[in-house]
Each structure stands twice: as C-alpha cells, then as structure tokens.
N, C-alpha and C positions, 0 to 999 in steps of 0.2 A: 609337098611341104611348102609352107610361106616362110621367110626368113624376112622381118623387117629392121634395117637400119637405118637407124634413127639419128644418127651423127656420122659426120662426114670421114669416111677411113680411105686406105690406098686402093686403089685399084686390084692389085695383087689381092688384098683379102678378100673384096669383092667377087673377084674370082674363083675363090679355093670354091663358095658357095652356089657358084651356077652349076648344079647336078641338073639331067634330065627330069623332068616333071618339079621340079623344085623353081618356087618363081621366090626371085628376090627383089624388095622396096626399096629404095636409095634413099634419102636425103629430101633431093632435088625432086622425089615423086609424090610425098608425101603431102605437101602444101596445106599441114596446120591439122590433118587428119591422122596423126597419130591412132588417137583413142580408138576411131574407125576402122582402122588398119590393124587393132591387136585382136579386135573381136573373132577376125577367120585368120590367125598369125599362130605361129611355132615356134617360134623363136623370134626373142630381140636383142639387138646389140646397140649398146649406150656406150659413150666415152663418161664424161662428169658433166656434160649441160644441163640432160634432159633427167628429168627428176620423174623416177620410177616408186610412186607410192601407190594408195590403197585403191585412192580414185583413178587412175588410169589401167591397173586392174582389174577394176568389178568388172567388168563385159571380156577380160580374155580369157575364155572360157577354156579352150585350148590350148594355150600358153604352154609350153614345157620348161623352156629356160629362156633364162637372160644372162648374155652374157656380157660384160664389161672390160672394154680395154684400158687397162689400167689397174692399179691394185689397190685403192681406196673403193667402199661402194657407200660413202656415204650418200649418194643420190640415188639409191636402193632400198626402200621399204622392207626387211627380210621376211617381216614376220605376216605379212599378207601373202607374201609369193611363199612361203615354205607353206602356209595354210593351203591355196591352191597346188601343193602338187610343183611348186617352178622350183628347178633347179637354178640355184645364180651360181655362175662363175668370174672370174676375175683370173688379171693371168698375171701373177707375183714373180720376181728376178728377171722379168722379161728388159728391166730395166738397168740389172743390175751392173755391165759393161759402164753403161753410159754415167752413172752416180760415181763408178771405181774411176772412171778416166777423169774426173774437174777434180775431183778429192787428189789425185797426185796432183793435178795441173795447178792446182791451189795451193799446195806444197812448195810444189816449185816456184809458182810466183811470190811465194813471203820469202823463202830462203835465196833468189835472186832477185828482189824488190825489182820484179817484170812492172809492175802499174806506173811503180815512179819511176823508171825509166822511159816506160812509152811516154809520159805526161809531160817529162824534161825534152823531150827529142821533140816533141809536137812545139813545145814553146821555146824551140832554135838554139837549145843549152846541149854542150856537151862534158857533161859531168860522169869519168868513169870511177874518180876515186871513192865517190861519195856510196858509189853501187855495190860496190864490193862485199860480196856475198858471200853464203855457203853452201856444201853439199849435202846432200841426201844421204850419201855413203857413210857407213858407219853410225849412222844417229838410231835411235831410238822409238819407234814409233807404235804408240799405243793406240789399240782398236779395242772401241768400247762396243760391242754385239759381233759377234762373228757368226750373223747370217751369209745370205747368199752377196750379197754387199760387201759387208766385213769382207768374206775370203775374198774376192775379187780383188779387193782393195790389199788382202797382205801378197796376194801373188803380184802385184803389178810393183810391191815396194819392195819385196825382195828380188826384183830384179835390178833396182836401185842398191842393192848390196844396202839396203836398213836391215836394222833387226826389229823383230815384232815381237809385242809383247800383248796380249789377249783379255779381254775379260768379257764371259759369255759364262751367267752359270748354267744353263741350261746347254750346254757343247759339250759332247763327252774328249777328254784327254787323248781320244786316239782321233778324232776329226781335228782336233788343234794341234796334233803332232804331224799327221799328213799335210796340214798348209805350213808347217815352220812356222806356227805359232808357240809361244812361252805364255801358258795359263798364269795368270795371277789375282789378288784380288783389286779390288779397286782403287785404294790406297797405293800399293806396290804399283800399280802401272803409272799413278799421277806422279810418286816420286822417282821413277826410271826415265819416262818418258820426253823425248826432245820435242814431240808431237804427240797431240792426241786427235785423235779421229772419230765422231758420233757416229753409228750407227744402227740404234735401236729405235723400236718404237715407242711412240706417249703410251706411259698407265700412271697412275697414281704415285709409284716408286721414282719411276725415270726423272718427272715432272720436275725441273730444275734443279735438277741431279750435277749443273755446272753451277756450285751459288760459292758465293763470301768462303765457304770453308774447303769447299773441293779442289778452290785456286788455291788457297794457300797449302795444301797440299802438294800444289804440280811444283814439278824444278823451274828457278826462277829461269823466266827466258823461254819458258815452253809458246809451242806454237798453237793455236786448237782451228781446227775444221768442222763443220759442223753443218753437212748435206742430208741432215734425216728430218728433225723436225724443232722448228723454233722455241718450242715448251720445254726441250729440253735443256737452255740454256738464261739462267738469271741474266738477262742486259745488262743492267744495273753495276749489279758484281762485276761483270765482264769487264765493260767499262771503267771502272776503277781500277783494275788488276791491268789493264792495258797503260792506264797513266802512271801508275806508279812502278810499271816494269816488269811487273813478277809476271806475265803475260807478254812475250815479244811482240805478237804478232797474230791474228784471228783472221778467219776464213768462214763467211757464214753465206749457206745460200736459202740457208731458212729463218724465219723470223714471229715470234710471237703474235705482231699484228701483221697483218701482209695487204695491199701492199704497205715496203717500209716509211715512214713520214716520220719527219722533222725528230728523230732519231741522233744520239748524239756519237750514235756512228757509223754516221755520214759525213763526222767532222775529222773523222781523226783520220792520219798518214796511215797508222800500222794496221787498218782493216784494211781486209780487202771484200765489198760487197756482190752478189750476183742477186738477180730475181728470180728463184725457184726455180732457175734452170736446170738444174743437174740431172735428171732424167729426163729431159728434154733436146733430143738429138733424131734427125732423120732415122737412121737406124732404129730408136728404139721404139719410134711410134710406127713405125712399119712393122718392127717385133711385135708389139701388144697386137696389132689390129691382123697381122696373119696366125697369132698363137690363139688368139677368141675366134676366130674364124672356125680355126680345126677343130677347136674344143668342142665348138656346138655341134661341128659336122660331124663328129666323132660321136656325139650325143644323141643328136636325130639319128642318124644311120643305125649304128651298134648301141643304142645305151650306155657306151663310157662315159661316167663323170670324171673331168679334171679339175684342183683347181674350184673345186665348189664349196662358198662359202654359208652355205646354210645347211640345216637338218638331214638328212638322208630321207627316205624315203621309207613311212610310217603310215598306217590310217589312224583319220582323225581320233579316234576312241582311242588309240595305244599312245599316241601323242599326251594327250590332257591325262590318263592313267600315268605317265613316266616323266610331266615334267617338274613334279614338286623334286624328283628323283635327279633328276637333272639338276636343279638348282643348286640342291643340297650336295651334289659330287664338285661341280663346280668349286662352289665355297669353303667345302673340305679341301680341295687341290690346292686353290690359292691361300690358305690359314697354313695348310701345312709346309709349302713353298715358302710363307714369307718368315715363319721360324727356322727354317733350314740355311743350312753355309750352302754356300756354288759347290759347283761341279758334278751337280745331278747326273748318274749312271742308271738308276734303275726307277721303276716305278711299279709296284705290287698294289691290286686291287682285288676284296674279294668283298662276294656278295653272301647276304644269308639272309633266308626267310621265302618271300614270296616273290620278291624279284628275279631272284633264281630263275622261273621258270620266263622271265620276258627275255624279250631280245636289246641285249645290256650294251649293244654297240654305242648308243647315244652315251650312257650312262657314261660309258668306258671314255670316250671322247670327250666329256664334260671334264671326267677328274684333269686328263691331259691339258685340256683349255685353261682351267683354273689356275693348273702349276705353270704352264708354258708363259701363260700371259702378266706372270708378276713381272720379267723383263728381256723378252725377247722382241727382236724387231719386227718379225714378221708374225701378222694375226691371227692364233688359233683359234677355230671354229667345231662348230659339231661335226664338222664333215673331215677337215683336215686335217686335224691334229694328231691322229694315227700316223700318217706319213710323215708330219714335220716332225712326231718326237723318232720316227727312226732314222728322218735325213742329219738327227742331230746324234746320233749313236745311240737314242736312250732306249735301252729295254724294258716292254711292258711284259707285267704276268698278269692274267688273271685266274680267279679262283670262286666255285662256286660251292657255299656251304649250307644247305636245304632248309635248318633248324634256325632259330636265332640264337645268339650267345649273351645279350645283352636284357634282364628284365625282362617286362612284358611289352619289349617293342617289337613288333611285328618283323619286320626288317630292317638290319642294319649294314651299312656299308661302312668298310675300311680301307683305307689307304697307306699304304706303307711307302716312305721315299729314303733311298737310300743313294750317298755320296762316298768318296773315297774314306771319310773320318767317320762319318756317323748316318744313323737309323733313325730316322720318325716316324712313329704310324699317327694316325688318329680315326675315328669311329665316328660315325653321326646316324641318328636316322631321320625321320619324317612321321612327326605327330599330327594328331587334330589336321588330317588331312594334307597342308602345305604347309605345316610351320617346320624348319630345318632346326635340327639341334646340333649340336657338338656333344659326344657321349664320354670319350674317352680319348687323354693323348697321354703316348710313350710311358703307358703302366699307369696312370695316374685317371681316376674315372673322376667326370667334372660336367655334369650336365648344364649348360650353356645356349641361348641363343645365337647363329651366326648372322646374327648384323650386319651392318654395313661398316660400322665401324668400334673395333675391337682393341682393347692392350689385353698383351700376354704378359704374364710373369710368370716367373718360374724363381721359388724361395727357399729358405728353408722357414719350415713350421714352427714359428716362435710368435710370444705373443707381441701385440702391435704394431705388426706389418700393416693389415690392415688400415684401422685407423690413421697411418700416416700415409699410405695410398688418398687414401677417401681428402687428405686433410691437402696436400702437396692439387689432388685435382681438384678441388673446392674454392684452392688460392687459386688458380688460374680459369677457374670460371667453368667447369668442364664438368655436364652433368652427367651423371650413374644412372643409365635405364637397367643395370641388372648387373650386380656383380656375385659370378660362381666360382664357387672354391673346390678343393681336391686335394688328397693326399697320398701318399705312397700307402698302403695296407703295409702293417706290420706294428711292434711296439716299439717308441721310440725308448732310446739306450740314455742311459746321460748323458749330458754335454754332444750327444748326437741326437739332432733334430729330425725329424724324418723329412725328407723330399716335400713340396706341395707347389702346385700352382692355383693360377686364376685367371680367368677370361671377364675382362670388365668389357662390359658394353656401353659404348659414351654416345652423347648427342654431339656429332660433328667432328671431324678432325682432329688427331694431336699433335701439335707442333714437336719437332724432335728436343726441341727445348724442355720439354714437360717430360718426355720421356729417362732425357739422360739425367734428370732429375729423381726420376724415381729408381734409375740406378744407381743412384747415389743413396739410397737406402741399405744397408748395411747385411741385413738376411736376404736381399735379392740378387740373384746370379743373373736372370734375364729378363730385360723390357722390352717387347716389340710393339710398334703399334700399326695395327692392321687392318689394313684396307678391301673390302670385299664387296666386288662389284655387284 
C-alpha cells in the first residue's frame, strides 16, 4: 500500500500509518510532485490547502480514498472521485470539545466584561466597580442546532447550573431529553433566552436567520455567540441591535467576509471578536489528523468506510440509471421538510414500479439528505445520512410496492414524514427520462415541476385566489415558470369549500415579504416559499 500526505499532520497520525510493506509520502518528500505520487498511491490525506479536483485525478488510477482532516471538503472535487471508485472521508465532531470550550469561554467573557478588564489593567487603571458583572447560573441559554456541538455545549452549560432551551427540528425529543434540553420553537427560545448560541450549518433557510426581525424577538439584553458560520448572522442588524440595547452584548468567531476589515464591529466595547479560531486547539488538530488516519487504515486494511462523504459504491451503469432517482428523492425530502413543523420522529419511504428491484440505498439516503439538509449543522450526504438521521433518534421505514399506483408513470416514489402534531406524505416520479415531477401531496394530486425555487399554498377552493396570487407576484417583479393546481376529490357542500393547493414555480428567490403577503390572502391557510437545491 502507498499512503500519500499531502499536508503537514502530527507525527502520531503519521504513525498509526507505517504498517509493514505499506510506504508512506510526507509533505517534506513530495517536492511539487504530488500529481506523480497519486499515479502508484492508495490513499491521500489533505487538510484544506491542497485542492483535490479533476485534474489531479485523471492518472490516480489506483486511488481508493481520500481522506481529509477536517470537516469542510470544499477542496474536494466529489464527483470525479465518486466517478473513479474513491471513497472521500472527512472526520466531523472531531472538533466538537474545542468549538464547546470558546462558546462558554465567550459567555463568560461578555457576562464578566474579561476584554475590558485585561484592556484597563494593561493601561495602569484600576476600575472594579465599573466590571461588575454577572453569573451564568440560573440564566437561560438558548442552542440553536443540537448537533454534536450543540450537545457539548448544553453539557458544559449545565454544569454552570444554566437552563437550556433547544431548537433542532431534525433531534428526536428523547435525544433532547438525555442532554436537559427543553425543545422549543424558534420564537419561544429568542423570547426565553439570556443567550443564544449558533450552532447549525449554512442552507438556504439558516442564511441570515439573525436579521432585523429575529432580534426583535430576543429578550432585550440577550447575549448571542456565534462559532458556526458568519452567513448566519445579518451584521448589519446586529449592529444596530447592539446600539440601541436590545442586544447586550455579541460573541462572534465567524464572519461573512473573512478575514474581518474595516467592519463596524471592530469599533464597538460590547463585541467581543476572535479569528476563526474556535476549532482550532492542539488537541483538536491532533484529533482530526489521528481519526483520518484510522479511517483510511480501517479502509485499506478491512474495507470499513467512516465518515464518507460521497456515493457508495455502484457501477457506472447503475449510477447514471438511478441518478434522475436520486435527484428527485432528494427534492421530494427537502419540499416536504420545508412544509413540515420541527420535531421530526419518523421518516417512511416506499417505492413502486421498476425501482423496486434496484438497490434503493442511494435512493434511501437522498430522501434523508433532502430533509436533513433544510437545517441541521452537520452535512448530509449519500453515504451518511443513514447514521446521522439515527444519531438523531429519527426512524426510517421503508417499503417496497412492485406495481405503480399513480397513471402511467412507470415508477413512483413516496415520502411520508411524520412529527409529534402531524403527517406529510408526498409522491413524485421521473418523466422524459430526468425531469422530477411532484405527483401528489397529503391527499391532494398536483402534478408540478420540482424546481429550484417553489411557493406552496395550501387554500380553500374559491374563486380568485389565483388571480390575486398571479397579481400580488407580478407587483413585485416575480416571474411564473408554471403554476399547478389540486384539489381534495369529493363535491363541495355550501359555504364548505373543498381543500386545494398549489405549487408555483418562480424565476429567483421570494423574499419573505412577498410571501407573508400572500398570507394575507383571506382563502389561504399556508404560504411557503421553497428552496430546492
């Protein structure tokens, strides 16, 4: 076996890899020969310098995996290496100690103004009435994702006697009950909360999920930290919400542009800033670079995959046969995820027609991916999302039905997600070879394109809905590539309208202004507007 590393790790990890007849490449041996070195190579291990795409591929003929210390792999090509056969790995929570420890330690430095007291002690003043702080104990502290981060972070605060209050819709109520977390929704935690704490990843949802109206939700005087990712917080808003009070105090070690410049908070007392360090600790880079080690040695040796963030392992023809299938499970997960309330428990998928007889693992893991990724922190893939939805308590079923039920579509896939209040299924299949449709949601059949960007309504069936849909998105510039309609089957009664919705597909984005607009439509019960990667 050849093992080549390509970025500089500890020594220790180095180590785990010197097996008998197994040679490994350093760093320091490589001198600019990478590309030369993957041609007869088995494995590579990257940190984020070295940029793993197509071209440094085409000659690793051999290649089996790469794996990456660290849990971003944006410096990973997937879809060249999943073509070739490579498994990628990445080793995720390896960090997660070191992110929980600044996130208290940032706590405690706003609530005992630690900054401006080192800064008065350095300039010869001895000011202690002005310090006069508070405790930890007894406050209230809100965790927005309770991944492997989040828990860490509520075990370290309930030893600080806080109470925790949670919001993770994707964590089943018995994983939030083993950490002394109190589930709530998003609102409820903003106005409980003496602190709030990020810890989820960027999508589309998350995406400045701290702006103008989130603050004015929080208790005035709230504290927020914010060690996951800088998209998730409007500056802007921040910044004004810190001047005018309703914000005591901010903790950020992440930032929209990086590094931060000429930023206006860099001017204020009540921030306190770091540079991206928060998973950046001896410890934890020893962690990443001995857990990638094992992973691969684990890989070469035995074939265990951990921790892999791309496809499983398919030949090419079964691949291109199942990936319109894929697509289409995906975008069914996330459509039917972003119409659902929290607290997902279950997730039912069944298949019918010809799919039946392939091997539905991908399939299975796409639907997961789709719902997982509307807002959890940590990144579902085709490989992992089987174990992250059961590290999260969720129950998959599936079900296989040989006939179709739907027309003359050959195969149709359903999804069924259920939470503590309510049931969603919906149906889609795969026309004209790769186009995804939407067939059927929750009783109501509504043949649809799944786009990339969608409003749902959900109304009752009276006339002029429409047209003031059409007229509401026309005043705000927002064009209609296809709007499909649906209704409940049955005759309607008087003065009882039947059930119907719609799936409009628009050119671009809807601002949530447009949307709570169209709630203000008098026959409409629900407007979402939905985003589908």
């Amino acid at each position: 076996m050849k093992i080549v590393i390509a970025e500089k790790m500890s020594s220790s990890a180095v180590n785990l890899l010197r097996e008998p007849d197994w040679t490994v490449i350093t760093p320091d041996q490589l001198n600019g020969s990478l590309a030369t070195e993957l041609e007869t190579a088995d494995a590579l291990l990257v940190r984020s310098a070295v940029q793993v795409n197509a071209a440094l591929l085409a000659n690793a003929s051999k290649l089996r995996v790469i794996g990456r210390a660290g849990v971003g792999v944006d410096n990973i090509e997937l879809e060249p290496a999943t073509r070739q056969g490579i498994a990628v790995m990445n080793t995720p929570g390896a960090n997660a100690v070191a992110v929980a420890e600044i996130t208290i330690g940032l706590m405690l430095s706003m609530a005992r103004f630690v900054p401006r007291a080192n800064e008065l002690m350095h300039a010869g003043k001895w000011e202690k009435k002005s310090l006069q702080g508070t405790e930890l104990r007894g406050k209230i502290l809100g965790i927005v994702g309770l991944g492997k981060i989040g828990l860490e972070v509520a075990k370290r605060a309930r030893a600080f006697g806080m109470e925790i209050v949670g919001h993770d819709p994707f964590v089943s109520p018995g994983i939030a009950k083993d950490a002394g977390v109190r589930l709530a929704s998003l609102d409820e935690l903003y106005g409980a909360s003496d602190y709030v704490s990020l810890h989820v990843g960027l999508t589309p949802q998350t995406e400045n999920m701290i702006n103008a109206e989130s603050l004015k939700k929080m208790k005035k005087g709230v504290r927020l930290v914010n060690c996951a990712r800088g998209e998730l917080v409007d500056e802007g808003a921040l910044v004004s919400a810190l001047k005018d009070g309703q914000v005591a105090a901010a903790a950020l070690d992440v930032f929209v542009h990086e590094p931060l410049k000429d930023s206006p908070l860099q001017k204020m007392e009540n921030v306190i800033l770091t540079p991206h360090i928060a998973g950046s600790t001896n410890e934890a880079q020893e962690a990443v670079g001995q857990q990638i080690a094992m992973q691969v040695k684990e890989y070469l040796k035995h074939g265990v995959i951990q921790n892999a963030v791309n496809v499983p392992s398919v030949s090419h023809d079964e691949y291109v046969q199942m990936k319109p299938y894929i697509v289409l499970a995906e975008r069914l997960g996330s459509f039917l995820a972003q119409i659902s309330g929290s607290g997902l428990e279950e997730i039912s998928i069944a298949y019918t027609g010809h799919i039946t007889e392939w091997k539905t693992e991908l399939i299975r893991n796409a639907t997961i991916k789709g719902i997982l990724n509307v807002a959890v922190d940590e990144t579902a893939n085709l490989v992992n999302a089987a174990s992250l939805a059961s590290s999260r308590g969720l129950r998959v079923h599936e079900e296989r039905k040989p006939k179709a039920s739907t027309g003359g579509v050959g195969s149709v896939l359903s999804i069924e997600i259920r939470n503590q209040k309510e049931t969603h299924i919906a149906k889609g299949a795969v026309i004209r070879e790769d186009a995804v449709r939407l067939l059927h949601v929750d009783g109501i059949d509504a043949e649809a394109p799944l786009g990339e960007n969608l409003i749902y309504l959900r109304n009752q069936d009276v006339p002029g809905v429409i047209g003031k849909v059409g007229t509401i998105l026309g005043k705000h510039g927002i064009n209609i590539a296809n709007f499909s309609l649906g209704r409940r089957s049955g005759e309607p009664q008087p003065g009882q309208p039947l059930e119907a919705i719609a799936v409009v597909q628009v050119d671009g984005s809807v601002p949530e202004a447009v949307v709570s607009e169209l709630r203000g439509i008098p026959a409409i019960h629900q407007a979402k507007a939905i985003h589908l990667e």
